[in-house]
Structure formats: C-alpha cells, structure tokens
N, C-alpha and C positions, 0 to 999 in steps of 0.2 A: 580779436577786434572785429573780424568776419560775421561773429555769433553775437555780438553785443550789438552793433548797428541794426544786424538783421530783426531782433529785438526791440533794440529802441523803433525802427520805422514799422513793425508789426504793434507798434503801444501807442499813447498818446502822444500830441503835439508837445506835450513836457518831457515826456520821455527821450525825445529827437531830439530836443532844445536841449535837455540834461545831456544828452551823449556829445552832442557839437562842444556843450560848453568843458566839459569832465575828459572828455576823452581826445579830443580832436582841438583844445585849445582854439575855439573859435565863438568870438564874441557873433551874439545874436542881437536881432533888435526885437523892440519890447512886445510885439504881436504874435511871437511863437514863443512868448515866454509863461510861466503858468500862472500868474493871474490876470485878467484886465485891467490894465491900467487907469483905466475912464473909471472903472471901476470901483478901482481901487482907489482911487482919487476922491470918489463920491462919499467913501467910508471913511476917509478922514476929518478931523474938525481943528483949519489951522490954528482958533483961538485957545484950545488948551495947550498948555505947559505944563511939563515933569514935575514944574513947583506946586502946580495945583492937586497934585496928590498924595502932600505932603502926609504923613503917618499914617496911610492905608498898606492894604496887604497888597506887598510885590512879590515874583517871581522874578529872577536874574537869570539868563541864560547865557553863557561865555563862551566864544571858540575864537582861540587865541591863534593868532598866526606872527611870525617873524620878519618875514623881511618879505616877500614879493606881493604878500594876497592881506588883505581887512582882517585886523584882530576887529571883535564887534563884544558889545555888552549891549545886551538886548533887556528892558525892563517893562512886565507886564502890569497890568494893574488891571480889576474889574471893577464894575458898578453895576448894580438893577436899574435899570430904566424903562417909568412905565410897566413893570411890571417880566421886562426883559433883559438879559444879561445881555452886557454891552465890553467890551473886550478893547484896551487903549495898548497901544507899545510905542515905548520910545528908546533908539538905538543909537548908543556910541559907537563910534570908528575911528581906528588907531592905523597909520600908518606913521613908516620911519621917515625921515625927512629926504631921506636919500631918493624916494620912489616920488616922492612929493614934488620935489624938486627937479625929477629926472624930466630931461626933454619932451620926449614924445607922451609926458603926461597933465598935459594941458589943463583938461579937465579938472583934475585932481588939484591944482595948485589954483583954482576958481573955487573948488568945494572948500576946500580949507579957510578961504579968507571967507566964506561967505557962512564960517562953522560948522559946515557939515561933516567934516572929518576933524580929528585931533590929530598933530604932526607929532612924533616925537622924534627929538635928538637923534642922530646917528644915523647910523647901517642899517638895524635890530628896530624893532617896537619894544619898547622902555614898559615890561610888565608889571614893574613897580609903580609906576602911574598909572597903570588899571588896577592895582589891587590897591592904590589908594580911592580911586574913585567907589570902588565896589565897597569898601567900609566906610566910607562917607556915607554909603545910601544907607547903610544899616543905622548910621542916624537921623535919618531923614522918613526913612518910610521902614511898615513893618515887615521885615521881608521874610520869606518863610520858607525860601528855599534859594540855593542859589546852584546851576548846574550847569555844569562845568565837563564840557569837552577833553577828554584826558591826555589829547595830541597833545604835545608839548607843554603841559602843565602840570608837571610835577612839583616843581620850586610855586606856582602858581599857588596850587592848592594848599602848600605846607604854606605862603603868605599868610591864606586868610584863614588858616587852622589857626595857626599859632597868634592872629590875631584876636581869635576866641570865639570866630565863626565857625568853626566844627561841626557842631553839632546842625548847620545850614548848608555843607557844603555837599552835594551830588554828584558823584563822575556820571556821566549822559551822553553816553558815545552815539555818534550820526550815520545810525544804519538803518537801512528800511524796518528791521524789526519796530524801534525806536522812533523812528520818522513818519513810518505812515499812516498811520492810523491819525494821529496830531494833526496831519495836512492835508485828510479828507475833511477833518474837520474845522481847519482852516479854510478851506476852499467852499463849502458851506454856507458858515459866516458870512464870508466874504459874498458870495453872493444874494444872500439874503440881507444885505448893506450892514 
C-alpha cells in the first residue's frame, strides 16, 4: 500500500483521486477528479435523447456489478459535425433496491425517482433486466459491438449469446493495458469540447 500511494502522489491529480477512491475507500469531491466538470458540462447537449439515434452505429459497453457498486450499460454513438467527429454517450445504472433504499443513501433514492438510476428488486441487481435492455437496443440501433467486462458475467454473456448476439459480444477487461490509451483520448476530446 506504501508503494501504491507513493506512486499515485508522485503521478497526477487522477492518479491520487484513483488511489483515495480504489484503495482507501474514500469518496472525493469533483475538483480532484479527472475531468472538469464545467467542462464536462459544456460538452454536453441536454436536448438530445437516446431516441434520437435511432438505427445508427452503437457501441455497448457493460461492467456489471451485484449488490454494493453501479452495474452501468454505457451506449456510444458518432456523428460528423461540420466536418468533425462528435462523440454522444448515454448511460444506464442498475442498482438493487436494497442499496436504494438503504438509509445513509439519500442520494441515491432522489436519482431513482428523478430516472437516473434503475432500481431492481431484491438483494442482487436483476441481470436479466440488463440483458433485456441490451437486446432491445439491438432493435433499436445498429450496434456493432457490445463489450462486456468479464467480472461476473459469465451467465451474462451466455444471455446474450444464446440470444443470437454472439457474433457482437466482446469480453473487454479494465486494465491500464485496455484503459489508457481510450482515456488520453477521451481526455482530449474532452477538452477540445
């Protein structure tokens, strides 16, 4: 733990933030986190909707979690704009009803009513209601990949095999090999709005 700190506080402000948050279980607030918010707020456009991109090419991205942390389905979509590629994501969140519900998560039972989370039944986050939402999209939009964190998604993956997404589905495990190259170049973006 000695060598990791000393690391994260010889690296960037994300690097710190990642280790407070990964290692030391300690929520941060959003100025030591690694995009700017203001920012990030500027790159947004509240007037589009997921519906507005009905049968264009999507990427699906999934990291499923069970019972304490955000299962998420993440869905990307591009457009040229102007002559420049413009980059839209829109993201589900799955918790159980039990973390939703739990006292000291206030928050969290404000996001829900207000849709920004999905609750599900029970204990557990109910994966069968993300892999129905994730084959819904396969009607909806054209998706061309879908990639799928291998952490407890075994039953996951066989879902949406044996639903005849096979040939779309990706294991995409969350390692710096995999991760960073992506998030310089989301960082990027991002700053070029």
């Amino acid at each position: 733990m000695r060598t990791l700190c000393a690391e994260a506080d010889r690296s960037s402000p994300a690097a710190k933030a990642n280790f407070k948050t990964k290692r030391l279980n300690l929520w941060i607030d959003e100025a030591n986190g690694l995009f700017d918010p203001q920012c990030w707020a500027r790159c947004g456009n509240e007037d589009l909707q997921i519906e507005d991109f009905a049968g264009e090419d999507c990427y699906i991205g999934v990291d499923l979690a069970s019972r304490e942390d955000f299962a998420c389905v993440a869905y990307e979509f591009s457009r040229v704009v102007d002559g420049t590629p413009h980059y839209y994501a829109f993201v589900d969140h799955y918790l159980p009803a039990s973390r939703v519900q739990a006292a000291e998560n206030l928050s969290y039972r404000a996001w829900e009513s207000e849709k920004w989370i999905t609750e599900t039944e029970g204990e557990t986050t109910d994966f069968y209601e993300i892999i129905e939402t994730v084959l819904d999209s396969l009607k909806r939009y054209q998706v061309r990949l879908i990639a799928v964190d291998p952490w407890q998604s075994v039953q996951f993956m066989q879902g949406l095999e044996r639903a005849g997404a096979k040939d779309r589905v990706l294991e995409f495990r969350q390692r710096l090999s995999t991760l960073s190259e992506p998030t310089k170049d989301l960082m990027a973006l991002h700053r070029e709005g």
